[in-house]
N, C-alpha and C positions, 0 to 999 in steps of 0.2 A: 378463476374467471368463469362467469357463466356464458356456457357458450348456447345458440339457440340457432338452429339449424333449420333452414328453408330450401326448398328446392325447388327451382322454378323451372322455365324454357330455359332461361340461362345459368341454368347448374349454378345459382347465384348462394354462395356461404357468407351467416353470418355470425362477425364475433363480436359479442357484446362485453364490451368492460375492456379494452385491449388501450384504448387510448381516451384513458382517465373517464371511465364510463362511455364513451361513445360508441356507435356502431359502426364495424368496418366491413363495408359488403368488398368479401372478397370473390370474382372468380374463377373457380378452380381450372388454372390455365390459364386464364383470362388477362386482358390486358390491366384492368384493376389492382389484380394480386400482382402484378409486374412492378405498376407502378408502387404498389405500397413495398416493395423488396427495394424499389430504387431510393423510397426518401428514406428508410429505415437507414441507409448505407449513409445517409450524412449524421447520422450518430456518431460513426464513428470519429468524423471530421471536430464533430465538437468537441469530443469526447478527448482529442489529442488536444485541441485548446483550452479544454478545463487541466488537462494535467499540467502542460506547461506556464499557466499563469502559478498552479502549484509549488512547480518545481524552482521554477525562474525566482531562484531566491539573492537578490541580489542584495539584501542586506547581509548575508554569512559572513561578509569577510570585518565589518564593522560591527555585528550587533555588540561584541564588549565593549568597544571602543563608544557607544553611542550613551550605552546603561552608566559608564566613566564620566564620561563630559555632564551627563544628568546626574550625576552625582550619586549613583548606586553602588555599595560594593557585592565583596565577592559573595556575600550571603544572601544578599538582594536577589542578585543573578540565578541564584541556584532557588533561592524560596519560588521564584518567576517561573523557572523550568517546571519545577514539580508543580505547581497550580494547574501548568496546562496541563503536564500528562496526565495527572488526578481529572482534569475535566474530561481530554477525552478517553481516557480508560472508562470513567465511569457513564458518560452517555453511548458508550460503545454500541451495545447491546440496544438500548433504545430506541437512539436514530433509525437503526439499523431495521429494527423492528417497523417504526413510523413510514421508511423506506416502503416496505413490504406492504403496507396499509393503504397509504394516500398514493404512493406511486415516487419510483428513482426519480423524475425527473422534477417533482418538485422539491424533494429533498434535496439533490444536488443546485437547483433555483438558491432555499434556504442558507445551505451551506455555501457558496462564492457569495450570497450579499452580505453573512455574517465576516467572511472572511476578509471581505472586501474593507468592512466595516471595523475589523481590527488592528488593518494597518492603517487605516485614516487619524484612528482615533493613537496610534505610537506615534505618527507625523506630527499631530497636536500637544501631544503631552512631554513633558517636563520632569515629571515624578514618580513614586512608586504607585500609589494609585493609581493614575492612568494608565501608566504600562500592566497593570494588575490587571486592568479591566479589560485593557484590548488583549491581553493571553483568556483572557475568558471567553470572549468574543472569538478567537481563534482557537479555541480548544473545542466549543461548540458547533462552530462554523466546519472544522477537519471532520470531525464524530458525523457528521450530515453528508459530508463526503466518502467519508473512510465508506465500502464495501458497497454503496450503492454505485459509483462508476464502474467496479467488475463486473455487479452484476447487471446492471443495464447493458454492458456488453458481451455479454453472452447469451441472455434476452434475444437483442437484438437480431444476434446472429444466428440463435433459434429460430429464431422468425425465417428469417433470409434461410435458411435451412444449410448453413455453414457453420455449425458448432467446429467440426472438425478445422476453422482457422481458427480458432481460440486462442491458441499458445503463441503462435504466428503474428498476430493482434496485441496481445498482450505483454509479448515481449516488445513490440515495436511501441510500444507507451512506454513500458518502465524505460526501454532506452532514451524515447523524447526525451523524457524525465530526468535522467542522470545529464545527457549533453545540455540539457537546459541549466542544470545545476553548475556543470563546470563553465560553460559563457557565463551565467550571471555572478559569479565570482569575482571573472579579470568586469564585466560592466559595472557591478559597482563598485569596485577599488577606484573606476576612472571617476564614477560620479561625484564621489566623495574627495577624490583631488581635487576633480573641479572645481565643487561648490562644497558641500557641507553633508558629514552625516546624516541630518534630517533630511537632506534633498533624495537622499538614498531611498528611506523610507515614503518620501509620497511618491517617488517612483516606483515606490514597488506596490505601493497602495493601486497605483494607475494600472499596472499588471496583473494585480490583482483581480480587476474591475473585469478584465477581457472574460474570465469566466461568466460572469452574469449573461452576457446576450448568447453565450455557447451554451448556458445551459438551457436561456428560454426557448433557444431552437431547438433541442432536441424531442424526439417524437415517444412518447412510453411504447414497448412496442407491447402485441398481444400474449398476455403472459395468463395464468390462472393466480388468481386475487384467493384470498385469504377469506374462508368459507367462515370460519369460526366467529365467536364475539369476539373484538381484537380486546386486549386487559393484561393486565399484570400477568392471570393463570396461562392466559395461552403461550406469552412469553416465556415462562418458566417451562411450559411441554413444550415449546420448538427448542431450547436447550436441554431439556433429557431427553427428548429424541436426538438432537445430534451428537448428544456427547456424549451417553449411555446405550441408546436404544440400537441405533441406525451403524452396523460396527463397521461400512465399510464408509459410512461419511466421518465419521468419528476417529477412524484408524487417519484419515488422511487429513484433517483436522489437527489431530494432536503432533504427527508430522512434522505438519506445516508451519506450525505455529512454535516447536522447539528450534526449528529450520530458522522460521522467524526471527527470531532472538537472541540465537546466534550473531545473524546478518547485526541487526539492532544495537544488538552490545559492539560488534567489532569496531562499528563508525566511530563510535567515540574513544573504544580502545585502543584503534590504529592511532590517534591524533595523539595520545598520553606516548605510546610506545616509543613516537617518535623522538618526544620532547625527550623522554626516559634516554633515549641513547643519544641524546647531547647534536641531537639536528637544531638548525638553524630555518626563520622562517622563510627566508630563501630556499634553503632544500626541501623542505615540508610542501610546501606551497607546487611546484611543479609534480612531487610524489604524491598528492591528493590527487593532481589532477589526472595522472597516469593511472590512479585508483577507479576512478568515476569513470575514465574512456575507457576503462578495459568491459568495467559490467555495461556501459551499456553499446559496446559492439559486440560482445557476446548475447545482449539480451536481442537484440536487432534479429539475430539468428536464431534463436534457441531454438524454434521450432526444427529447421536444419541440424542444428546439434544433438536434440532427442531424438531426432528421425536417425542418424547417426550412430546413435548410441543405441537404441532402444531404452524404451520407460526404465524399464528393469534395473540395466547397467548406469542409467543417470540417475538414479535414486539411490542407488548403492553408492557412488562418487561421491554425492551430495551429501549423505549421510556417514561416508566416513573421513568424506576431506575438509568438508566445513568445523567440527570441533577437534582434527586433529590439527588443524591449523594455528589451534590457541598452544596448544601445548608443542609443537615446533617454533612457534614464536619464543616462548621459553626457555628453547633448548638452544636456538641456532643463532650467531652471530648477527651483526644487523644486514649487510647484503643479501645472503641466503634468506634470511627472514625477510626482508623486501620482496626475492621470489616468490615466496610461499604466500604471501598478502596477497601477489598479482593474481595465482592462479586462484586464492579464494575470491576472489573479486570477481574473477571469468566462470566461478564456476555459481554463485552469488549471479550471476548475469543471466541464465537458465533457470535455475532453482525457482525462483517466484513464479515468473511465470507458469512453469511445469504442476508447481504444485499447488497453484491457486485451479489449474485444468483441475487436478484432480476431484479438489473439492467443491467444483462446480458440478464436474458430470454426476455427482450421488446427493443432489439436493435437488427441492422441486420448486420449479422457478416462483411459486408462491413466498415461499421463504429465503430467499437465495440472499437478497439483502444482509437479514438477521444471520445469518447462519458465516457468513463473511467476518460481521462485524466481532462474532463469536471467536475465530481467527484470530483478531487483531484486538481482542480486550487480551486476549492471554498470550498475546504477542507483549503488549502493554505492561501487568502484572508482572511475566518473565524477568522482563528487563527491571525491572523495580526490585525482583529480588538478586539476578545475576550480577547487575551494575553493580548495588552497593558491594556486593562480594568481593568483586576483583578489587573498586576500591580500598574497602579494611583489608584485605589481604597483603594489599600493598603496601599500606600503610604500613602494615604492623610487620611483616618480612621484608617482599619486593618484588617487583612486578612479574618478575618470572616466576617466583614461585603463583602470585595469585594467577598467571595467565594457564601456567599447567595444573593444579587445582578446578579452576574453570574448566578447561579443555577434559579433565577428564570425568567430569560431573556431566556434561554434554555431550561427550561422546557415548556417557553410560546410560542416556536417556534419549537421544538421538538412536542409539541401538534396540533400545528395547520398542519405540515406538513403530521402527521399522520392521523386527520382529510382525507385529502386531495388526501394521498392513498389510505384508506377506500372507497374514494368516487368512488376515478379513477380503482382501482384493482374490488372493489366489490367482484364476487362469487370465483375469482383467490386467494383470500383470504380464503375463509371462507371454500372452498373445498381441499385448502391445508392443 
């Protein structure tokens, strides 16, 4: 951002480029800089209604049942999955990047109308084709989202010169998020009694939509804009500086992102586990939802929980209970293994948020977008190789051996990455 400083009678500062090139005369002290801290503060407001029109997935408990009646089978289903993750994996980087260029809040505009735009068009369709097209549509539409909402809120709260509620903040989103996910579960099992699977779907189209006027409201706040030509090459230097150059964005990057796909891989792992030990969708169905309330009243708190712990001791937890967790799933009967899922779930409720703080404080808010979206491509990839793993593994022996297999492939690079932040953070650790 170029900033251009005047000094008048009225000690009058101004920042130029802070809200989508505009100039924002601020007074130092002054009733002006007040008020620009008070509307920055309803970011956050939208910011919890963009996540929950995200989260509020009320087609999960029908979407096979819907691809069924449309007459898709099981390879349909899975060709369907992978198109999106292949989409947003691979726009990861870009959006993310476009984010950093034109500004979060029109990327976040982009992504709820693509979004919006993709369940309209599964409410409409019948076949594989269209559902093809709205996973495109929503694969584009996430990628536009993905990393530009954390980073407009930390932005934000730059601005308002409260970095330090970051975790506080962002744990109270991921929690929206999870309680939103377990309501819209039991909402649409009723929708769908009521009326019809499609009806599932344009209500969720319509929930969808709520993001749109959340995100026109939100305000870019004053950040430093991206000095360079934007292009392909600069793209390629904000990833080797973060992920070679910069050891201590890098150290918490790499993390973050094993941490990631961990969480990633379990969601679908716990739901196989289940089936694997002979539960029923009556029992599954209330131990999901026991799954979701734990992370997100855990995450409601996290900041309390880190403060609790300290950095240090919650990153050590994090790092050795999150993959020993696959490999006592393995080991242990199904009740004790229900324990062990709840605690990773509670500790899965801290973990993100903590570790997305991390890799906000050692990035510069010019690129803070890209550098997220860097995060969650190799959150993406991870899963792409972990998943099929446990899968063939399972296949071919049985789930417990693929779960401890996993578990210790994960804990042996969960480890060394933690090493390697130890080394790069040093006393930023030890003094938090």
């Amino acid at each position: 951002m170029t900033i251009g400083l005047e000094l008048d009678s009225g000690r009058r500062k101004h920042y130029k480029g802070g809200f989508e090139g505009q100039e924002l005369p601020l007074f130092l002290g002054g009733t002006d800089e007040k008020t620009m801290k008070r509307s920055l503060h309803t970011n956050i407001y939208n910011l919890y209604l963009i996540k929950l029109s995200k989260w509020f997935m009320l087609i999960m408990p029908v979407v096979a049942l819907y691809y069924t009646e449309n007459g898709l089978d099981a390879f349909d289903i899975y060709l369907l999955q992978a198109i999106y993750s292949l989409s947003v994996a691979v726009l990861e980087i870009p959006s993310g990047y476009m984010a950093d260029v034109i500004g979060r809040k029109k990327s976040l505009v982009m992504g709820s109308i693509l979004g919006t735009l993709g369940f309209c068009i599964y409410s409409l369709s019948s076949d594989f084709n269209g559902f093809l097209l709205a996973e495109i549509a929503l694969g584009i539409g996430g990628s536009f989202i993905s990393g530009s909402d954390s980073a407009l809120l930390y932005d934000t709260l730059a601005a308002r010169e409260e970095e330090h509620t970051y975790l506080r903040l962002e744990g109270r989103i991921t929690s929206l998020g999870n309680f939103a996910e377990t309501a819209a579960a039991i909402c649409g099992g009723m929708i769908a009694v009521a009326f019809s699977y499609r009806a599932v779907y344009v209500s969720q189209a319509l929930v969808a939509a709520i993001a749109i006027p959340a995100a026109l409201m939100l305000l870019e706040p004053p950040r430093r804009k991206i000095t360079s030509p934007p292009g392909l090459a600069h793209i390629l230097r904000v990833c080797r500086e973060s992920l070679f150059i910069n050891r201590k964005l890098s150290s918490t990057l790499l993390l973050s992102a094993i941490i990631g796909t961990s969480t990633l891989c379990m969601a679908w792992t716990a739901q196989v586990y289940f089936v694997n030990q002979g539960l029923t969708e009556e029992m599954i169905t209330p131990l999901w939802v026991a799954l979701n309330l734990t992370v997100a009243v855990v995450a409601a708190f996290a900041s309390a929980v880190v403060e609790r712990l300290g950095t240090l001791r919650a990153i050590v937890v994090i790092v050795i209970f999150i993959p020993l967790s696959y490999i006592l799933l393995g080991l242990l009967p199904l009740w004790p293994a229900v324990v062990v899922l709840m605690l990773f779930y509670a500790v899965r409720g801290y973990a993100t948020p903590l570790l997305k703080q991390l890799a906000n404080n050692y990035c510069g808010s010019d690129i803070r977008a890209t550098v997220l979206s860097i995060r969650n491509m190799i959150i993406r990839f991870g899963f792409a190789v972990i998943g099929p793993l446990i899968g063939s593994l399972s296949a071919g022996y049985s789930l417990s051996v693929a779960l401890r297999v996993s578990g210790v492939i994960l804990l042996a690079l969960s480890a060394a990455a933690a090493c390697f932040l130890y080394f790069s953070l040093g006393n930023d650790l030890k003094e938090s």
